[in-house]
Structures are given as structure tokens and as C-alpha cells.
N, C-alpha and C positions, 0 to 999 in steps of 0.2 A: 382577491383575485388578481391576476397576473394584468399588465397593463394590455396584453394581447387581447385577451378574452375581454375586458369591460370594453373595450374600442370594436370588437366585433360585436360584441352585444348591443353600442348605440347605433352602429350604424346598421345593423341590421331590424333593428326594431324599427329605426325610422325609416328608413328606405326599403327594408324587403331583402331578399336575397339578389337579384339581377344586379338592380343599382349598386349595391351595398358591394359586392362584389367587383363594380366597374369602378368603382371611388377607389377599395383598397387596390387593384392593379393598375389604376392611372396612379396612385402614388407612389405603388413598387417602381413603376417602371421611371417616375421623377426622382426618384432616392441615387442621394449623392454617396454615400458608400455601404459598404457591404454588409452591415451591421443594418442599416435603418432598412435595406431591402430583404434582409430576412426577417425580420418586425412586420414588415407589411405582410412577405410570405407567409407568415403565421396566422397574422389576420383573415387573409384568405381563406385560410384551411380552417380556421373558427367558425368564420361564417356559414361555411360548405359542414359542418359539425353542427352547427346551431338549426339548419335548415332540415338537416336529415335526424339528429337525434334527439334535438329540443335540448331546452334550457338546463335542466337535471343531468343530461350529461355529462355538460361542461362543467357542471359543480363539480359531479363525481370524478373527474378527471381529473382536475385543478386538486382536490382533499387527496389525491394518490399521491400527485407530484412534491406536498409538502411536507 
């Protein structure tokens, strides 16, 4: 799994979706260049993907893209 997906997956399990969500765009919005803020913007959109399609998704997605 992509380092995107397992980092949206810990913090979404432990915190939820709301939280989990405010972590990764408090950290987008700390990110020193442009690379690490689309890392986070990914994260984001994993977590918003983990909450609406569940965990199986993101498998299926992740086994498309390799």
C-alpha cells in the first residue's frame, strides 16, 4: 500500500473522519513545499474515500494502480 493510504488509514481509524481530516489539512497547510502538500492533499482525499467507501475500496484502488 502506498504511503498515502496506510497514513489515511492510521489516522482515520484512530481519530475518525472529522479529526483525521483536521490533522491532515493542519499539516497540508504546514508543508514546506509542494511535493509534501500534495502528500497531504492525497491524504485528505483517502480519508474522504475511507469514510464513504470503506476499507475494500482503497484495496481495490491501490491493486488497479500497480
Amino acid at each position: 500500500m502506498s504511503d498515502e493510504i496506510m497514513t489515511a488509514k492510521e489516522l482515520y481509524e484512530q481519530f475518525g473522519l472529522k479529526k483525521a481530516s483536521f490533522i491532515a489539512f493542519d499539516k497540508m497547510q504546514k508543508a514546506t513545499g509542494e511535493e509534501e502538500t500534495e502528500y497531504w492533499l492525497r491524504v485528505i482525499n483517502r480519508i474522504a474515500l475511507l469514510d464513504i467507501a470503506g476499507d475494500d475500496f482503497l484495496q481495490a484502488q491501490q491493486s488497479q494502480t500497480n
